[in-house]
N, C-alpha and C positions, 0 to 999 in steps of 0.2 A: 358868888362873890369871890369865893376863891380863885375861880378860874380868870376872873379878871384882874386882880392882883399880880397872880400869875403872872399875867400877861402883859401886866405894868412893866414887873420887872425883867421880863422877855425881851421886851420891845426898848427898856434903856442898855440891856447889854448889847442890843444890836445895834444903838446908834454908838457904844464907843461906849458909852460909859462903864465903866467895872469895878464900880463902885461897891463897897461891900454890902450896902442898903437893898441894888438892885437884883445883886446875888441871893441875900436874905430871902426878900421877896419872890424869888421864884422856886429857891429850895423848897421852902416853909410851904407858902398856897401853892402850888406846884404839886408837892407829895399829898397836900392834902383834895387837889380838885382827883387825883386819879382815887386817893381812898373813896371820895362822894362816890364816885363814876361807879367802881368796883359796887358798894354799897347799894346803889339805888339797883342793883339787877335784883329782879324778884327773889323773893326766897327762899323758892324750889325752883330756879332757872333748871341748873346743872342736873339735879334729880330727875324733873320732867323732859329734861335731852334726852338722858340715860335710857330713862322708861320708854318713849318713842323707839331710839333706837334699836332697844330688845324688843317690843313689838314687830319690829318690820323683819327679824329674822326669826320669830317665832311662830310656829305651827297654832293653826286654830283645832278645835277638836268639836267632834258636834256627837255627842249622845243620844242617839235616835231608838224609837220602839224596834224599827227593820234592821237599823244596818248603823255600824262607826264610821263616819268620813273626817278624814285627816285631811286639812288643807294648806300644804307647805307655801315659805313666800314664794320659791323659785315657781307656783301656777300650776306645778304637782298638785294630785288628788287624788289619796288613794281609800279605797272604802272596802269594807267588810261587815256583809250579813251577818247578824246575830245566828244565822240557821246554819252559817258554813265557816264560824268560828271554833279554831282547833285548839287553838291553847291561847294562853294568856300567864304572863310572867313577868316577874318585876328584876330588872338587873339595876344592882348598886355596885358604885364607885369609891374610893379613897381620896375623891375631891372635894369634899364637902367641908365646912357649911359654907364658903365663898365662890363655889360653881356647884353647878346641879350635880345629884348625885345619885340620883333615884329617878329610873324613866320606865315605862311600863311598857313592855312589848306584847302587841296582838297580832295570831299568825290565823289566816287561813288563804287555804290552798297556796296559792305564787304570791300572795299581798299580805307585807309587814307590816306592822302598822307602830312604830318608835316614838314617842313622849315622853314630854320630860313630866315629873308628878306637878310640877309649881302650876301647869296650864288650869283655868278654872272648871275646867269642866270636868279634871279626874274626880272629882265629889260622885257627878254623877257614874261616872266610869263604874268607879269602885262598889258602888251602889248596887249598880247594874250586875256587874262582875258578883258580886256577892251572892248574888238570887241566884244566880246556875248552880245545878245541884251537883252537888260535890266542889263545890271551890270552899278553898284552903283559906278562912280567914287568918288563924294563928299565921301562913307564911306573910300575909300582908302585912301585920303587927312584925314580925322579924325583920321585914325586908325594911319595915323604916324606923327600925333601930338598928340597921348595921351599917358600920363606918369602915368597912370594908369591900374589899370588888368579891361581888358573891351575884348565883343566880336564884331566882325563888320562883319554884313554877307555883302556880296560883291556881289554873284548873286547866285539862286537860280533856279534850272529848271522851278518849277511851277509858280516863279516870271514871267519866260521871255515867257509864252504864251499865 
C-alpha cells in the first residue's frame, strides 16, 4: 500500500503538479515502502551470507583412524599418517576474539598441516592428539588461554620414546 501511495505522489510530481500533498505522499510512503522492503529480508539474510562466505574460504578437516587430510578451497590436499606424525603444536595470536587466534599446526616429514581451532572437527583432532603418549595436555589448556602470539608444542615424536 505504500508503495502505491508512493507512487501516487511520484506520478503527480511528474505531471507538473508540486503541490505539497504530492510531496507529502511520497516523502511519507516512500520512506516507508523502502523500510517494508528493508524489513521483509529474512532474519538471518546477512548472517547466513557471512556464514557461506567463510565456508567457501575455509579448510575442511577429516580425523581418520590412518591418516589427517586437510582439504583447502584453492583443491589443495594435504594428508598425514598418524604413523609419520612428528609433532603437533598449537600457535596463538593477539587477534582475538573478533579473528581466529588459535590454529593447530601438524608436521610430518615435508607436509604441514595449518587449522584454525574454530573447524569442527578439532574436537576429534584434540581427542585424537590426546591418546599419543606423551602429549602435553596442560600446554592445550594454556595455548587456549593465551591472548597473546606464543607457540605450544603439544607432542613431539622424540618426546614420546
Amino acid at each position: 500500500m505504500s508503495a502505491a501511495l508512493a507512487a501516487v505522489g511520484a506520478s503527480a510530481l511528474l505531471r507538473g503538479s508540486g503541490d505539497l500533498l504530492a510531496w507529502l505522499l511520497l516523502s511519507f510512503f516512500g520512506t516507508g515502502a523502502v523500510v517494508l522492503a528493508i524489513a521483509s529480508f529474512p532474519n538471518n539474510y546477512f548472517e547466513r551470507r557471512a556464514a557461506r562466505l567463510a565456508a567457501a574460504r575455509t579448510p575442511s578437516l577429516e580425523v581418520g583412524g590412518e591418516e589427517i587430510v586437510c582439504r583447502y578451497p584453492s583443491g589443495e590436499e594435504r594428508r598425514i599418517r598418524w604413523d609419520r606424525l612428528e609433532q603437533v603444536s598449537i600457535v596463538t595470536n593477539d587477534r582475538g576474539p573478533f579473528a581466529d587466534d588459535v590454529f593447530w599446526v601438524l608436521t610430518g616429514g615435508e607436509t604441514t598441516i595449518v587449522v584454525s581451532n574454530d573447524l569442527p572437527a578439532v574436537a576429534a583432532l584434540n581427542e585424537r592428539v590426546c591418546a599419543l603418549p606423551g602429549a602435553r595436555a596442560d600446554q592445550i589448556v594454556a595455548a587456549m588461554s593465551s591472548t597473546a602470539k606464543a607457540n605450544f608444542t603439544i607432542w613431539q615424536r622424540e618426546a614420546a620414546r
